[in-house]
BALOBA-1460 file (C-alpha; in Angstrom, 3 decimals):
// residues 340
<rec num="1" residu="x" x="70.928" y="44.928" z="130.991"/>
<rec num="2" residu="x" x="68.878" y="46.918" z="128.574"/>
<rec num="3" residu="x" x="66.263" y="49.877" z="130.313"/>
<rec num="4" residu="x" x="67.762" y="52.160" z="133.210"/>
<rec num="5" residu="x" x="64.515" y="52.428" z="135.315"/>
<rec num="6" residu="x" x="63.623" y="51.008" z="138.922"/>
<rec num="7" residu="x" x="63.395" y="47.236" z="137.125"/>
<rec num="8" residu="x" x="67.036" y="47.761" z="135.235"/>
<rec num="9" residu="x" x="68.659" y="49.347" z="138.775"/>
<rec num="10" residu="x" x="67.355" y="46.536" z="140.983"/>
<rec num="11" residu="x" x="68.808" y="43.713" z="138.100"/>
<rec num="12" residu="x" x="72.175" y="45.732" z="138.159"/>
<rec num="13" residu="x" x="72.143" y="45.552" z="142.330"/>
<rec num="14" residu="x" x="71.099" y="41.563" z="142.033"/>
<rec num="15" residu="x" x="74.007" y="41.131" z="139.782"/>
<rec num="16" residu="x" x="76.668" y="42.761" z="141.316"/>
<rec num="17" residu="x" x="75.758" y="40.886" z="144.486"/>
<rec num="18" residu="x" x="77.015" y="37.549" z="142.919"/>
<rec num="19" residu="x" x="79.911" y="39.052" z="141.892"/>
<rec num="20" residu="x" x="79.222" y="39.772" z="138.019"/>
<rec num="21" residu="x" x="79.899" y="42.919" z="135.967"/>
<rec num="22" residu="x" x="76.724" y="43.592" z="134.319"/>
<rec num="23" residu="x" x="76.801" y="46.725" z="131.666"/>
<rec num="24" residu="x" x="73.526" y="48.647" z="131.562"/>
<rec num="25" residu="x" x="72.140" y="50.389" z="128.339"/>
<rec num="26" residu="x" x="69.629" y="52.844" z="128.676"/>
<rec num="27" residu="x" x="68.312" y="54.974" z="126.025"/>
<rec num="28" residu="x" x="67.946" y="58.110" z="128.202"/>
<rec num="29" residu="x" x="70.132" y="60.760" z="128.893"/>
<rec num="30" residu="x" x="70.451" y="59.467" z="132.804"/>
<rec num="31" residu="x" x="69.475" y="55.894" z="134.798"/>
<rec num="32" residu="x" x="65.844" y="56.373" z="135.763"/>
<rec num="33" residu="x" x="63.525" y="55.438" z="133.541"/>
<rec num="34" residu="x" x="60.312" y="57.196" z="132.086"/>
<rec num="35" residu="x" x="60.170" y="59.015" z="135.787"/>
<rec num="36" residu="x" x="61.106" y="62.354" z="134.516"/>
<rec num="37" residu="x" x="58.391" y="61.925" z="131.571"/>
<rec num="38" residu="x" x="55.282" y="61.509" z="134.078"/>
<rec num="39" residu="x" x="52.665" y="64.046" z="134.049"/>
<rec num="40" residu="x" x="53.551" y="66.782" z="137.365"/>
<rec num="41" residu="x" x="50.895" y="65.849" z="139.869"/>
<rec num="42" residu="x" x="52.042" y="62.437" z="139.985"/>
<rec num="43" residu="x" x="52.401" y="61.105" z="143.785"/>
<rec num="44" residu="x" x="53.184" y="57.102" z="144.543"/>
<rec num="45" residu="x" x="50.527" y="55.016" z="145.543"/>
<rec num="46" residu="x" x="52.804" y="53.167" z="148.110"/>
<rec num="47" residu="x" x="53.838" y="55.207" z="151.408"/>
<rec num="48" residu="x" x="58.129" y="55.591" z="151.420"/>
<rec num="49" residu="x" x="58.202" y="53.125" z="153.652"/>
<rec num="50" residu="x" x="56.924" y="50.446" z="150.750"/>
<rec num="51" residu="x" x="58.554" y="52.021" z="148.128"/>
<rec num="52" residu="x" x="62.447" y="51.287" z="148.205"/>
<rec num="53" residu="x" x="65.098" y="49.188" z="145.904"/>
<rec num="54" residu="x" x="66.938" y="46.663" z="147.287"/>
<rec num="55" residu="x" x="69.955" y="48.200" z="150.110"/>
<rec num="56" residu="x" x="68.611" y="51.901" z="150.103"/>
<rec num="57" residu="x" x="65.675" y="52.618" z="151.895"/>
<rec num="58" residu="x" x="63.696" y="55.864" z="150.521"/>
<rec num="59" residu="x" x="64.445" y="59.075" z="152.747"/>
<rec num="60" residu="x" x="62.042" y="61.159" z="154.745"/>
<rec num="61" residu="x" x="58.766" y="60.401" z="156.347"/>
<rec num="62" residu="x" x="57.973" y="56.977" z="155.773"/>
<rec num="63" residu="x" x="54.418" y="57.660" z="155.832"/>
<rec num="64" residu="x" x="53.919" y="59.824" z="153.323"/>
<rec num="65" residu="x" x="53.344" y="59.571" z="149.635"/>
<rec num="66" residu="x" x="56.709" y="60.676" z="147.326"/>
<rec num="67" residu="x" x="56.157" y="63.379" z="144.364"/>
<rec num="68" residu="x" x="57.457" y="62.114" z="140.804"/>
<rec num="69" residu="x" x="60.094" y="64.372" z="141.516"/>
<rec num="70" residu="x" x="61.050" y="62.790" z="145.094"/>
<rec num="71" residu="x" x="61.167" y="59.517" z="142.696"/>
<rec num="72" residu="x" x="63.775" y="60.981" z="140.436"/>
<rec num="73" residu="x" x="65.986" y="61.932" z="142.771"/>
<rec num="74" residu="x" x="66.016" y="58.790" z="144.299"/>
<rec num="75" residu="x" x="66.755" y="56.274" z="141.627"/>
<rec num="76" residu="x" x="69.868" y="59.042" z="140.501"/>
<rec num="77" residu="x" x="71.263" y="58.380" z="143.935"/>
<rec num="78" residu="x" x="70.871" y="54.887" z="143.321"/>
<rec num="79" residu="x" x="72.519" y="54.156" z="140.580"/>
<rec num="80" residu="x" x="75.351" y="55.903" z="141.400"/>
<rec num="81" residu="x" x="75.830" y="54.044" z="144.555"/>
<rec num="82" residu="x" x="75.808" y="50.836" z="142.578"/>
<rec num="83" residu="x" x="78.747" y="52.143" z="141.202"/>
<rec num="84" residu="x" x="78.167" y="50.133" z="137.993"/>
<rec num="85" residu="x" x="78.546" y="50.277" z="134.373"/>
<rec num="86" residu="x" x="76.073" y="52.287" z="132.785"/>
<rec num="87" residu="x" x="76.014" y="53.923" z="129.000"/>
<rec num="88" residu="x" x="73.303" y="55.848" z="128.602"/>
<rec num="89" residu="x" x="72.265" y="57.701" z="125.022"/>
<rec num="90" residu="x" x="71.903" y="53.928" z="123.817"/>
<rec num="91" residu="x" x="68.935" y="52.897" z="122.346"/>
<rec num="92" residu="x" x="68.798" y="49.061" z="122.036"/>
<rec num="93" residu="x" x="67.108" y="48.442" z="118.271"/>
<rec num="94" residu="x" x="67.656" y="44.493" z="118.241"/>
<rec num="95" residu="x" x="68.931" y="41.578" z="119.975"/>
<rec num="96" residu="x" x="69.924" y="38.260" z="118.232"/>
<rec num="97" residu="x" x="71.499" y="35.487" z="118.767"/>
<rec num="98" residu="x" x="74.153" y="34.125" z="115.809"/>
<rec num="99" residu="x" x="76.953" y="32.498" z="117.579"/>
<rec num="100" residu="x" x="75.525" y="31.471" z="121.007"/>
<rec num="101" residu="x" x="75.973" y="34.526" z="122.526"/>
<rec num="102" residu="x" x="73.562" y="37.472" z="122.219"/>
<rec num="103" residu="x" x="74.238" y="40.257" z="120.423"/>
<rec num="104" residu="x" x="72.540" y="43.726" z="121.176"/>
<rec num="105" residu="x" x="72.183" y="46.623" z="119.091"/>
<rec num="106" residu="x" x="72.087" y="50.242" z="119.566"/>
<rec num="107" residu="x" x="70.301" y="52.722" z="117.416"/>
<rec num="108" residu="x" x="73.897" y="54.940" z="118.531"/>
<rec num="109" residu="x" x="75.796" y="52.057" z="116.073"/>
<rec num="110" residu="x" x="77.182" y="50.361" z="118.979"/>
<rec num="111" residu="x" x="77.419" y="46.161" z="119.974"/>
<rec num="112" residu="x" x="77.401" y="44.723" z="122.846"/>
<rec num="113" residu="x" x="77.701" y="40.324" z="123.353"/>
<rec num="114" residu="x" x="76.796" y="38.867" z="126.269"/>
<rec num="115" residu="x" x="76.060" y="35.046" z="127.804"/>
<rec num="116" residu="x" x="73.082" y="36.831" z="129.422"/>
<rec num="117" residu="x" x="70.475" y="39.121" z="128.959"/>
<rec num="118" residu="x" x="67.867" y="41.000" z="130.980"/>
<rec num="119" residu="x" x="65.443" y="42.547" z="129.304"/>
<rec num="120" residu="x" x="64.330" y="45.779" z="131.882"/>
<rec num="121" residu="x" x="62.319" y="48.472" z="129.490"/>
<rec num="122" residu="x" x="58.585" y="49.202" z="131.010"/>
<rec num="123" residu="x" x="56.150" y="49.996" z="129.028"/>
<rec num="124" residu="x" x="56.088" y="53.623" z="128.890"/>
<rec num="125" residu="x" x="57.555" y="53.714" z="125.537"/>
<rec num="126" residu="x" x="54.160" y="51.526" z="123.978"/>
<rec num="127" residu="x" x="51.142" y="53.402" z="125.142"/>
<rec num="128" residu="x" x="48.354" y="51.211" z="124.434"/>
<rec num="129" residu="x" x="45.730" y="53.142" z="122.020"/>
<rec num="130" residu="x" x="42.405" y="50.828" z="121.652"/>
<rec num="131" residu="x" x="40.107" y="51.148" z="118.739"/>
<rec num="132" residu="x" x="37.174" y="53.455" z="119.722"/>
<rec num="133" residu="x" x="34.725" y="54.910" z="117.317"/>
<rec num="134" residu="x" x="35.536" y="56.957" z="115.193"/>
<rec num="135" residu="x" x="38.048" y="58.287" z="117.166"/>
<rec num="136" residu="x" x="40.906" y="58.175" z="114.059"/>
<rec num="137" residu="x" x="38.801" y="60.784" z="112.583"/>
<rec num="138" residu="x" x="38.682" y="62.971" z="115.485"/>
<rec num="139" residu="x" x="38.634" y="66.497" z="114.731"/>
<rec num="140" residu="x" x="40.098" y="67.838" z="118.017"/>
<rec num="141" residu="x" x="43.206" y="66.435" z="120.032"/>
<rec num="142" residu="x" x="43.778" y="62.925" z="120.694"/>
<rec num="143" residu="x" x="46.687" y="62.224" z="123.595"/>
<rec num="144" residu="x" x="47.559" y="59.417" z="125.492"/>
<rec num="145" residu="x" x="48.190" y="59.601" z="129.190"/>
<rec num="146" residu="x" x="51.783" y="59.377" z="128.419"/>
<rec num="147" residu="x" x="51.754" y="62.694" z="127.045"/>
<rec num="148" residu="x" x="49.822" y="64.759" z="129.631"/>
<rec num="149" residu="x" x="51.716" y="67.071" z="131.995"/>
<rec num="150" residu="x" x="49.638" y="69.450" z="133.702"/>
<rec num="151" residu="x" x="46.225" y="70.902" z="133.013"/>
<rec num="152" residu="x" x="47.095" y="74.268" z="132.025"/>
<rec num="153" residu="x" x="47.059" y="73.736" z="128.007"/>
<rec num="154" residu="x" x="43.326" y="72.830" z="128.573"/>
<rec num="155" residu="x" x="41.950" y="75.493" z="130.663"/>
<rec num="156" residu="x" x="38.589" y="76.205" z="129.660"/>
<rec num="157" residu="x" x="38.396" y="73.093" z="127.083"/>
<rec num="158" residu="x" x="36.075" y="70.584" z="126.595"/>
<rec num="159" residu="x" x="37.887" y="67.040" z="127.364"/>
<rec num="160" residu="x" x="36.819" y="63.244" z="127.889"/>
<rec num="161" residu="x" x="38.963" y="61.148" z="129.873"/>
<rec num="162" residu="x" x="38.681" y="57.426" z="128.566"/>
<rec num="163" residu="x" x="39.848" y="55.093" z="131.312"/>
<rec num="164" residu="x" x="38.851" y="53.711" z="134.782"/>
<rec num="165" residu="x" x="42.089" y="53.159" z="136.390"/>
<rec num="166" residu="x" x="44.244" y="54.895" z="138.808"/>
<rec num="167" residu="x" x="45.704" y="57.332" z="135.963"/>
<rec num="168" residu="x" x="42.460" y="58.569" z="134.422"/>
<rec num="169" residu="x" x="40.858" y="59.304" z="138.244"/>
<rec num="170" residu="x" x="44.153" y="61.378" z="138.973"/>
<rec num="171" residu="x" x="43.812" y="63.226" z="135.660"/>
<rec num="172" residu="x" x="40.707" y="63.540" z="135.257"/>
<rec num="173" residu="x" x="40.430" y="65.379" z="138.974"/>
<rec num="174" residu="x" x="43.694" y="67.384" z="138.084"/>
<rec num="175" residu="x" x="41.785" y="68.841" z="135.008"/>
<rec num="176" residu="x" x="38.512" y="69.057" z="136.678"/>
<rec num="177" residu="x" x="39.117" y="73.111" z="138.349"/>
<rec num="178" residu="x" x="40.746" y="73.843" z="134.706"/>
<rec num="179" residu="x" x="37.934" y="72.402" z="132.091"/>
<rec num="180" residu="x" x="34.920" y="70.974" z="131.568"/>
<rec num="181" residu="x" x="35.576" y="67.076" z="131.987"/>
<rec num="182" residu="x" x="34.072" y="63.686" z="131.622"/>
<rec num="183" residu="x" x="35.353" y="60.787" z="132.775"/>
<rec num="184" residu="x" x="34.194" y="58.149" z="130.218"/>
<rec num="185" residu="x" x="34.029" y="54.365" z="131.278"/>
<rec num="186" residu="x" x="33.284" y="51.129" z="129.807"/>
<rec num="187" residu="x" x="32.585" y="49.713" z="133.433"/>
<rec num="188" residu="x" x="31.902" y="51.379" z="136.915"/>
<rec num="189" residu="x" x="34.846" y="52.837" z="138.873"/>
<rec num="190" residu="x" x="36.193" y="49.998" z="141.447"/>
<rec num="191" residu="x" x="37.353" y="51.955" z="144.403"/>
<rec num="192" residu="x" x="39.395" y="50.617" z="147.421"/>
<rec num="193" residu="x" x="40.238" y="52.492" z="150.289"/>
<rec num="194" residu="x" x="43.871" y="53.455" z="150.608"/>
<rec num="195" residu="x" x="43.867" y="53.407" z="154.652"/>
<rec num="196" residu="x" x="41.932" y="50.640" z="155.397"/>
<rec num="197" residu="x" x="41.147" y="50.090" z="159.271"/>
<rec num="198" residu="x" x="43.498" y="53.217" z="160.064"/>
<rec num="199" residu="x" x="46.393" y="51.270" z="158.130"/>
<rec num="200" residu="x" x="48.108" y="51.893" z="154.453"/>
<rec num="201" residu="x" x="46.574" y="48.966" z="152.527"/>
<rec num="202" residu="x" x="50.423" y="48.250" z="151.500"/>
<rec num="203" residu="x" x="50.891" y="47.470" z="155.447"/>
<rec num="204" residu="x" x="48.034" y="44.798" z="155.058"/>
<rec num="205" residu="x" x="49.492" y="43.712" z="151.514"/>
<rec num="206" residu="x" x="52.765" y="43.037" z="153.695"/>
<rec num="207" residu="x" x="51.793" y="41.448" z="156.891"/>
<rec num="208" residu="x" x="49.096" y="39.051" z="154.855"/>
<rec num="209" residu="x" x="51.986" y="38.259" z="152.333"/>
<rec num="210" residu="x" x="49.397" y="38.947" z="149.438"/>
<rec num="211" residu="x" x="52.373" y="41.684" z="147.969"/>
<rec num="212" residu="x" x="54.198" y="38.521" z="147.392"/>
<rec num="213" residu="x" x="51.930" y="36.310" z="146.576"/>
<rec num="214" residu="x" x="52.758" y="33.903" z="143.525"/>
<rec num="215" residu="x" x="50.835" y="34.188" z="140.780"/>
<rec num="216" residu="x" x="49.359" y="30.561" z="139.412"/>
<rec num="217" residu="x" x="46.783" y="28.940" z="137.762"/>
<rec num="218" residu="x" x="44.040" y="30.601" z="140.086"/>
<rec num="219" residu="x" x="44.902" y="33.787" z="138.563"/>
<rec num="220" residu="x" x="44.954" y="33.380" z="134.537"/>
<rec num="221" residu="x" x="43.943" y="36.896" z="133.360"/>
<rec num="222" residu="x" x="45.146" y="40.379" z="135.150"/>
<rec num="223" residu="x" x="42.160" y="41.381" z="137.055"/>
<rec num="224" residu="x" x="40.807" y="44.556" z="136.626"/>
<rec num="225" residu="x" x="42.549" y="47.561" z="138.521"/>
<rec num="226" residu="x" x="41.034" y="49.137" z="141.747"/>
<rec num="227" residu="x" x="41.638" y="52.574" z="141.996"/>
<rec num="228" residu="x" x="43.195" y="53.376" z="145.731"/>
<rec num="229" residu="x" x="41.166" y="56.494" z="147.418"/>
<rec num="230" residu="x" x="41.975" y="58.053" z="150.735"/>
<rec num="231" residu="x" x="38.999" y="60.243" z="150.501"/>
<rec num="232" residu="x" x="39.594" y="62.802" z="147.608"/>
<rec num="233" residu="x" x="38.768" y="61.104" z="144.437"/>
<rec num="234" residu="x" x="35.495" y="59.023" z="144.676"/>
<rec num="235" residu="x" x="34.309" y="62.700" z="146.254"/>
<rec num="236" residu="x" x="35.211" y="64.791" z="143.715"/>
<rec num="237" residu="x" x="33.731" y="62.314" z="140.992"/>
<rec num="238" residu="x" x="30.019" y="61.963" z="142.931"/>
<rec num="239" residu="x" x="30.467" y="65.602" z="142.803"/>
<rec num="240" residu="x" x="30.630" y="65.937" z="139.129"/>
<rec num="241" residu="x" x="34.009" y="67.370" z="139.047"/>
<rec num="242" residu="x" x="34.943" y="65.303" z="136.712"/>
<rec num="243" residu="x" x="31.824" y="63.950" z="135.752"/>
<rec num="244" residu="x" x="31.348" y="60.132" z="135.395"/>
<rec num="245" residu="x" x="29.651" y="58.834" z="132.013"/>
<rec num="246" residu="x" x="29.533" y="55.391" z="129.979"/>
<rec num="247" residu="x" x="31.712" y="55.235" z="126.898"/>
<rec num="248" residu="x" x="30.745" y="57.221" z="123.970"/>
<rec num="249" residu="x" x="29.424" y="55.239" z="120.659"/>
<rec num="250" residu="x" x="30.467" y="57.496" z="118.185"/>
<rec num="251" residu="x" x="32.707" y="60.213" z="116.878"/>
<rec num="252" residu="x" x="31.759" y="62.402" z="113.704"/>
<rec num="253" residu="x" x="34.138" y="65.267" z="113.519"/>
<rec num="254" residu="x" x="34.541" y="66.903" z="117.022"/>
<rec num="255" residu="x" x="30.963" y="65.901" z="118.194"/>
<rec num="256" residu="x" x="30.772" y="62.575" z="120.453"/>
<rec num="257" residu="x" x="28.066" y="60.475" z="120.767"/>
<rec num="258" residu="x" x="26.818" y="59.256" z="124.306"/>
<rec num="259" residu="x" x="25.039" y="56.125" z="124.910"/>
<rec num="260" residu="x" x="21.850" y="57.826" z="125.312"/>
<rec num="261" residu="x" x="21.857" y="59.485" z="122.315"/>
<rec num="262" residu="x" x="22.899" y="63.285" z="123.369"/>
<rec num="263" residu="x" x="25.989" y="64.636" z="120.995"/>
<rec num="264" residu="x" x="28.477" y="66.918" z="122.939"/>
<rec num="265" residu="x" x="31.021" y="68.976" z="121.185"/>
<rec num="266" residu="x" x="34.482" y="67.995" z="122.588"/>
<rec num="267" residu="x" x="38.637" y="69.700" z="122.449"/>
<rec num="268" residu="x" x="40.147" y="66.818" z="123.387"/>
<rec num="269" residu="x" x="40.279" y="63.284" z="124.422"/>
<rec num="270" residu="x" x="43.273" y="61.875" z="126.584"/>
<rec num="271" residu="x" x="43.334" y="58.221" z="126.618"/>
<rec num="272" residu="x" x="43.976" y="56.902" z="130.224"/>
<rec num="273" residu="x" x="44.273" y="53.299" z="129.046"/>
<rec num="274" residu="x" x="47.952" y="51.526" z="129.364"/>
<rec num="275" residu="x" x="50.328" y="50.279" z="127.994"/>
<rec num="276" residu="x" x="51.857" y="47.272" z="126.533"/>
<rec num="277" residu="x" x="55.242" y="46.075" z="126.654"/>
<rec num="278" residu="x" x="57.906" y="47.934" z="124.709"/>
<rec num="279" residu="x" x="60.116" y="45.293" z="123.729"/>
<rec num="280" residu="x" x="59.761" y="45.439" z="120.167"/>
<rec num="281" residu="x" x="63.678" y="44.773" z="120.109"/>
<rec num="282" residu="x" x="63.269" y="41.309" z="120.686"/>
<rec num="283" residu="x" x="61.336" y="40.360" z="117.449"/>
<rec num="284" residu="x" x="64.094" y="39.227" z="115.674"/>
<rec num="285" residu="x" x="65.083" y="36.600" z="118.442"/>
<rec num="286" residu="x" x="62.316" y="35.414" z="118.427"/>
<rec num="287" residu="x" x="60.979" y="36.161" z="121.995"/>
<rec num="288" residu="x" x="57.673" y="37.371" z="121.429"/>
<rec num="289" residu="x" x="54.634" y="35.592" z="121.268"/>
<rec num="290" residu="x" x="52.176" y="37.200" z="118.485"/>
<rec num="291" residu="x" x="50.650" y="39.564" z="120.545"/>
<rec num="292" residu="x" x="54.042" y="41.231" z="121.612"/>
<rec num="293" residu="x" x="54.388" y="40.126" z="125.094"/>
<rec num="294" residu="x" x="57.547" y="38.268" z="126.743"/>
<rec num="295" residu="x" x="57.417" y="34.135" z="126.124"/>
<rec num="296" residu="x" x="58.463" y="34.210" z="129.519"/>
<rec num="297" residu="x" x="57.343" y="32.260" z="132.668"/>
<rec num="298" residu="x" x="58.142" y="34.085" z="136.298"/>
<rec num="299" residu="x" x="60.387" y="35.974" z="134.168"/>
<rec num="300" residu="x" x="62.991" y="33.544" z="132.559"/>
<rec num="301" residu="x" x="62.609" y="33.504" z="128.621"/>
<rec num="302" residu="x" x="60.609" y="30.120" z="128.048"/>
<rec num="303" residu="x" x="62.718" y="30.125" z="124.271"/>
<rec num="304" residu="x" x="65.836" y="31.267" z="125.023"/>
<rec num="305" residu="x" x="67.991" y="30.265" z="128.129"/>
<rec num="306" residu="x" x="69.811" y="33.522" z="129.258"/>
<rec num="307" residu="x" x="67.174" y="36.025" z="128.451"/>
<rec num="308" residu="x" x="64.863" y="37.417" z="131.250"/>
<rec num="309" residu="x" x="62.668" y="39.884" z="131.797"/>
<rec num="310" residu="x" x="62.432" y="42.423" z="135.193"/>
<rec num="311" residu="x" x="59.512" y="44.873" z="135.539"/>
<rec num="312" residu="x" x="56.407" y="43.128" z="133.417"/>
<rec num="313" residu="x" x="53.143" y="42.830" z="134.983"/>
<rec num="314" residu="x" x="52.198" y="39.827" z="137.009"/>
<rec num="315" residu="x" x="55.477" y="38.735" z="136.724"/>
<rec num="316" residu="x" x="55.314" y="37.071" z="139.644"/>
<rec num="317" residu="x" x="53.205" y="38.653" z="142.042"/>
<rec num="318" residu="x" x="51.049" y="41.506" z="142.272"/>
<rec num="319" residu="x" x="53.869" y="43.814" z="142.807"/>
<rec num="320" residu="x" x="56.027" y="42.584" z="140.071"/>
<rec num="321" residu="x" x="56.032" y="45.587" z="138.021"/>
<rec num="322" residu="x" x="56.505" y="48.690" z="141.197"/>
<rec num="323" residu="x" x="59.041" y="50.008" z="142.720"/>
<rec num="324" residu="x" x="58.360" y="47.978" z="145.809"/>
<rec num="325" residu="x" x="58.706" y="44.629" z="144.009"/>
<rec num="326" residu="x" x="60.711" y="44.734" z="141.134"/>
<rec num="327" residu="x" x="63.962" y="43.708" z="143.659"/>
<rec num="328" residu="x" x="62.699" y="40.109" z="144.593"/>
<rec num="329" residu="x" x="61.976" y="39.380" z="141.092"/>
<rec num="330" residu="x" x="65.072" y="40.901" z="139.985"/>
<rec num="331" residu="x" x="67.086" y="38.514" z="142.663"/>
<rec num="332" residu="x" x="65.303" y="35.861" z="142.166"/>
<rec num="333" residu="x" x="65.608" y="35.935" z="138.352"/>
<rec num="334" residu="x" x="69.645" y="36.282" z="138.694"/>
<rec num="335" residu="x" x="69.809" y="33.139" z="140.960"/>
<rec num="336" residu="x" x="67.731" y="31.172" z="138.105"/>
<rec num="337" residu="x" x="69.995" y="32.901" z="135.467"/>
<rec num="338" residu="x" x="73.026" y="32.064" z="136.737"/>
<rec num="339" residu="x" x="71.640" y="28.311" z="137.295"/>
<rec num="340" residu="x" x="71.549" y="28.217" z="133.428"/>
């Protein structure tokens, strides 16, 4: 099992309940993922009640929405009620295959061989940087979401927010009472309501079955992200805190370029846009298509049997890669595994 986050745990739990022994490898200091490394103001999009691994059900009010923090604490009481296996401090460089078993390396020197491998990692660790305009030549500060904590460091600054999902709204309202900031687009903001008809729209995704949903040929490219609003954030951007602009055309220096023409002098620029997956250890195998992503299909490796993947987008269903859905993929990927 290679990652120690929410997808890794709920593999680990699906294992052990057919009676294997799986060993996990994460590269962290302790079993729960890139939680710990998520800017402060982060809250869950899912109500507790929606937002549990497999055979623990997350504590408190089931209602509300749990802090990063609430998170953390939850997936370290996890894993050590699995009772499992788990070395972290190990890195996993490469994984090959040279005697019909796979081998996997650790950056720490060590070797592990196994008849079966789950490949568990997120995508925190490959923030997705896309090629704007002039933006290598940037004269201020270029982050990615990835590395933004909380807005103090840019009180008073001038900063663009490029992105139209869920992360740039939150940051770019976080930052709004600390700096001047833009959030800049390539499309309009898609907002959904986050209570619709009274209800948390994870209640509807549950009782319509759409959480679960398959994914087949009628969907063949991700769809664009909504961005889930209970009130707050569609408010405070018609409000102009952040402000909402089209993407910038060009960069000289520290001055941007807007679409219609104006140049703005700007501190800093925090990418809000993704990630890819980080599982750059599997390029020797072999398990990559050219673009980086899994050769998989519903999460079995479709070029090596053994391999599979937990936690990827659109695995299987719209839920695939949360915290809410990454145990049905996870069991139903160690039923197919084990069939192999």
């Amino acid at each position: 099992m290679i990652g120690g986050g929410q997808a890794g745990l709920a593999s680990v739990h699906a294992l052990k309940a057919r009676g294997l022994k799986p060993v996990l490898l994460e590269a962290g200091d302790e079993p729960v993922g890139s939680w710990p490394h998520y800017y402060d103001s982060l809250h869950l999009f899912s109500p507790a009640r929606y937002s549990s691994l497999p055979g623990l059900a997350f504590p408190g009010d089931p209602r509300r929405y749990p802090h990063r923090d609430e998170v953390i604490d939850y997936l370290r009481r996890y894993a050590a009620a699995l009772d499992a296996d788990m070395r972290t401090g190990q890195r996993v460089t490469a994984v090959t295959r040279p005697d019909g078993e796979f081998l996997v390396s650790t950056e720490a020197g060590a070797e592990f061989s196994a008849p079966i491998v789950i490949a568990a990692t997120g995508a925190f660790t490959s923030p997705h940087r896309p090629a704007l305009p002039g933006l290598d030549e940037f004269a201020g500060t270029v982050l990615h979401s990835s590395e933004y904590r909380e807005p103090s460091p840019f009180a008073g600054q001038r900063v663009v927010v490029v992105g139209a999902a869920n992360s740039a709204v939150q940051i770019a309202v976080d930052l709004a009472p600390h700096a001047h900031v833009t959030l800049a687009t390539r499309k309009p903001i898609r907002y959904a309501t986050q209570k619709p008809l009274g209800r948390d729209v994870h209640f509807w995704f549950t009782v319509t079955g759409f959480d679960v949903l398959p994914i087949g040929p009628w969907l063949r490219t991700k769809p664009s992200m909504l961005v889930l609003d209970a009130g707050g954030y569609q408010a405070a951007i018609d409000a102009g805190k952040p402000d909402q602009r089209r993407m910038f055309t060009a960069i000289n220096g520290d001055t941007l370029t807007w679409r219609d023409g104006t140049h703005e002098r700007v501190d800093t620029i925090i990418l809000a846009t993704g990630f890819r997956p980080g599982l750059t250890y599997l390029d020797k195998l072999g398990a990559l298509d050219p673009t980086g992503a899994a050769k998989q299909h519903r999460g079995l490796s479709t070029s090596h049997p053994g391999l599979g993947f937990v936690g990827l987008e659109w695995q299987r269903s719209f839920s695939s890669a949360t915290i809410r859905g990454v145990g049905r993929d996870a069991a139903y990927l160690a039923r197919r595994l084990l069939k192999q």
